[in-house]
C-alpha positions as CSV (number, residue, x, y, z in Angstrom):
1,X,-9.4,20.2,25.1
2,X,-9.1,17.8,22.2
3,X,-10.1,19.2,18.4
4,X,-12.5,17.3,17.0
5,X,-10.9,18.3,13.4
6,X,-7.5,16.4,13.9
7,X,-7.8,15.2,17.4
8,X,-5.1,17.6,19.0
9,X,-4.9,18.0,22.5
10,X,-4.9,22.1,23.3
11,X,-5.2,24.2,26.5
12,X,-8.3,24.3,27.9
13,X,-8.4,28.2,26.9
14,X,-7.7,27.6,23.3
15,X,-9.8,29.8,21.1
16,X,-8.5,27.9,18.0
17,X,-6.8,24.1,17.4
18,X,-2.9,24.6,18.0
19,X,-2.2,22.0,15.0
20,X,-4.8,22.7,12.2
21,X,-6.3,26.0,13.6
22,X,-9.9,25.2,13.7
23,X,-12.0,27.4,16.4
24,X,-13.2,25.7,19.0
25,X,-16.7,27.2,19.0
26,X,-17.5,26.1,15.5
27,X,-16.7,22.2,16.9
28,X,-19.5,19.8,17.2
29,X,-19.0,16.7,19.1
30,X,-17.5,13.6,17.4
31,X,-19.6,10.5,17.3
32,X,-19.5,8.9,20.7
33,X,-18.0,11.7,22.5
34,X,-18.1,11.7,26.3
35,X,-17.6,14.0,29.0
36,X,-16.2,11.9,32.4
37,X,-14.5,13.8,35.0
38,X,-14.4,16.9,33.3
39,X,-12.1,15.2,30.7
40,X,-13.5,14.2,26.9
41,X,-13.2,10.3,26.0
42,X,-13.8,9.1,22.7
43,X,-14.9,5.0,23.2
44,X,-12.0,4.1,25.0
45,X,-9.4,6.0,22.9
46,X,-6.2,7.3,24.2
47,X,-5.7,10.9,23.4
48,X,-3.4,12.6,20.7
49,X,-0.4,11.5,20.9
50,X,-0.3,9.8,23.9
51,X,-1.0,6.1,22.7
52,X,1.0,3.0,24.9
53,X,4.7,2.9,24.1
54,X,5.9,0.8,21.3
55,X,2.1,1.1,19.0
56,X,1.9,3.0,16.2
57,X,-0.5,6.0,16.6
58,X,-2.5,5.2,13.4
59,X,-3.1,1.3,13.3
60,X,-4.5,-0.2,9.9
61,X,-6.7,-3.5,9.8
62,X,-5.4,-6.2,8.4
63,X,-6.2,-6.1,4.6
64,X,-7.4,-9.0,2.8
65,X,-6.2,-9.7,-1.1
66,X,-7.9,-11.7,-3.5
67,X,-4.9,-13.0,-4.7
68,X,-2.7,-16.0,-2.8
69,X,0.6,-16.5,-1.6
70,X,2.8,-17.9,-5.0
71,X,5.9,-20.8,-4.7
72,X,8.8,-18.5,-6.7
73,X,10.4,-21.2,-7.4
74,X,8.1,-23.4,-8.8
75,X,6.8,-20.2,-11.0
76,X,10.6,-19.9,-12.6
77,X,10.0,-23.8,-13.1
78,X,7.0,-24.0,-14.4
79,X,7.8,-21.2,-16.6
80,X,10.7,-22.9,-18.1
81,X,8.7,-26.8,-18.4
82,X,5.9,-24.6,-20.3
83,X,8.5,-22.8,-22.5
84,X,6.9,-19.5,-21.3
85,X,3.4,-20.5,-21.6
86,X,3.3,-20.1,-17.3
87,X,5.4,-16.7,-17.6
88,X,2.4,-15.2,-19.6
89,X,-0.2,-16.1,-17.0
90,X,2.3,-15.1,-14.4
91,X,2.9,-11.5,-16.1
92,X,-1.2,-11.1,-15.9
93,X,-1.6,-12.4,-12.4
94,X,1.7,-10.0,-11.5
95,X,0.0,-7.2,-13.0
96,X,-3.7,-8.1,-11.7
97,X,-2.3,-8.6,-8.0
98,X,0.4,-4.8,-7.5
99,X,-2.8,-3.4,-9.0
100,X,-4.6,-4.2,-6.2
101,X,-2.0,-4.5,-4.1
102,X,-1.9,-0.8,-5.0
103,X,-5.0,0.5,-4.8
104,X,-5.2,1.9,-8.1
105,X,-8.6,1.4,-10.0
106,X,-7.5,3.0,-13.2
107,X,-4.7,1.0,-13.5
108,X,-4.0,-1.0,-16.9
109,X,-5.4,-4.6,-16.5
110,X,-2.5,-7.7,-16.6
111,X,-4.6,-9.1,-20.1
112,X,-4.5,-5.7,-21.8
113,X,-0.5,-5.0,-20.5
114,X,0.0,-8.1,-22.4
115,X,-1.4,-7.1,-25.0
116,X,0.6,-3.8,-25.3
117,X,3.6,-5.4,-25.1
118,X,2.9,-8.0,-27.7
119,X,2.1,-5.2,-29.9
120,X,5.0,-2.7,-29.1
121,X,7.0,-5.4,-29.6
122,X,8.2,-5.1,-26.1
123,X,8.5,-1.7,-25.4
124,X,5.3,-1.7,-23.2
125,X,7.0,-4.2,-21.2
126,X,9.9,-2.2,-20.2
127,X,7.7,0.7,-18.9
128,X,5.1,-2.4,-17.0
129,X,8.6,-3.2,-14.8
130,X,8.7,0.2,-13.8
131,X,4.9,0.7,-13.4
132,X,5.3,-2.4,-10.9
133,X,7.5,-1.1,-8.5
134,X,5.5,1.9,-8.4
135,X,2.8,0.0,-7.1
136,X,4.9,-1.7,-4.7
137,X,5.9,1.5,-3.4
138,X,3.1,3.0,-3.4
139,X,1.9,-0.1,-1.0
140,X,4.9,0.6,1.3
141,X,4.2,4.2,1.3
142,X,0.4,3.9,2.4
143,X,1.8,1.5,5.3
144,X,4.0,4.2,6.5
145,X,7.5,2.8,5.2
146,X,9.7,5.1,3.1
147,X,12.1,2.6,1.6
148,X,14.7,3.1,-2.0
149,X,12.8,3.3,-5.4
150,X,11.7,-0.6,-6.4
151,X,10.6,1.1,-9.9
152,X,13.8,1.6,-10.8
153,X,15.2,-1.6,-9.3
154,X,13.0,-3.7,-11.7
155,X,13.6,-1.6,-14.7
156,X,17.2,-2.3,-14.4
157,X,16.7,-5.8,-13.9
158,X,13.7,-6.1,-16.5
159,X,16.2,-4.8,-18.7
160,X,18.8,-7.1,-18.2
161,X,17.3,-10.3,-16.2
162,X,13.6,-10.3,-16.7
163,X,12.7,-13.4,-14.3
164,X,14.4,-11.7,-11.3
165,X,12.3,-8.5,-11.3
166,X,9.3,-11.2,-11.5
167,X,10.9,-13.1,-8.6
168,X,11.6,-9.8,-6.4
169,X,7.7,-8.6,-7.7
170,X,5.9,-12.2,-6.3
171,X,8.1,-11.6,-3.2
172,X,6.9,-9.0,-2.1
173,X,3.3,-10.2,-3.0
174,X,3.6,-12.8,-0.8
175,X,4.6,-10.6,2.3
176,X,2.0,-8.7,1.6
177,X,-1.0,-11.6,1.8
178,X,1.4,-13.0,5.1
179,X,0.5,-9.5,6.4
180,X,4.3,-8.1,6.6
């Protein structure tokens, strides 16, 4: 008997789900739910737990970004050509792109981060380094990868080598829109 709740497979008996402990009399059918052969199929899914070797049990769709894979190198350089002009639209686009990257609707808009740290003379900016690797891992987390703190990794280097905790951030941008 599968649960309908959490998609379990229990005893045939079971008065109650043996994983989320929902009764089985209070269950209505899922959407597409068939009987055949005295088993219950659910449009060609495998039951609980028994998926093919080697696939994950809980498979994501592809997501698509707005945003676009970005050269790192040619961002440091045209950074550096613009004296910083290119590093301002990069700190927006970098804060516009983990946000989504993210999830997070509430989060603080790249044009008004800028903004913050122009007018705490800077002080905004070390907390946006952290802020962004808390999206990042808060990307890795929803894909099912527990990794080391990138929050903490870009503070320290936001601290000491700004351009690097950009260059790290656009990396893992880019794997994300290559779908890795």
């Amino acid at each position: 008997m599968i649960c309908n709740s959490c998609g379990a497979q229990n005893n045939d008996g079971a008065a109650f789900c043996a994983i989320c402990g929902t009764p089985f009399n209070q269950q209505q059918p899922f959407y597409g739910q068939q009987q055949f052969n005295g088993q219950q199929q659910f449009n060609n899914q495998q039951p609980y737990g028994q998926q093919p070797y080697g696939q994950p049990m809980y498979s994501q769709p592809m997501r698509s970004y707005s945003f676009q894979e970005r050269n790192i190198v040619m961002a440091v350089v045209f950074s550096l050509i613009t004296f910083g002009i290119y590093g301002i639209y990069w700190f927006i686009k970098l804060t516009d792109e983990t946000n989504e990257l993210s999830g997070d609707p509430n989060a603080t808009s790249g044009g008004m981060a800028f903004l913050l740290s122009l007018v705490t003379l800077g002080i905004y900016g070390i907390y946006w380094y952290y802020k962004r690797g808390q999206c990042i891992d808060q990307y890795y987390a929803s894909k099912g990868f527990m990794q080391s703190s990138n929050a903490v990794l870009y503070l320290v280097l936001g601290l000491v080598f700004g351009i690097a905790a950009y260059c790290l951030m656009q990396n893992e941008l880019n794997k994300a829109v290559n779908g890795q």
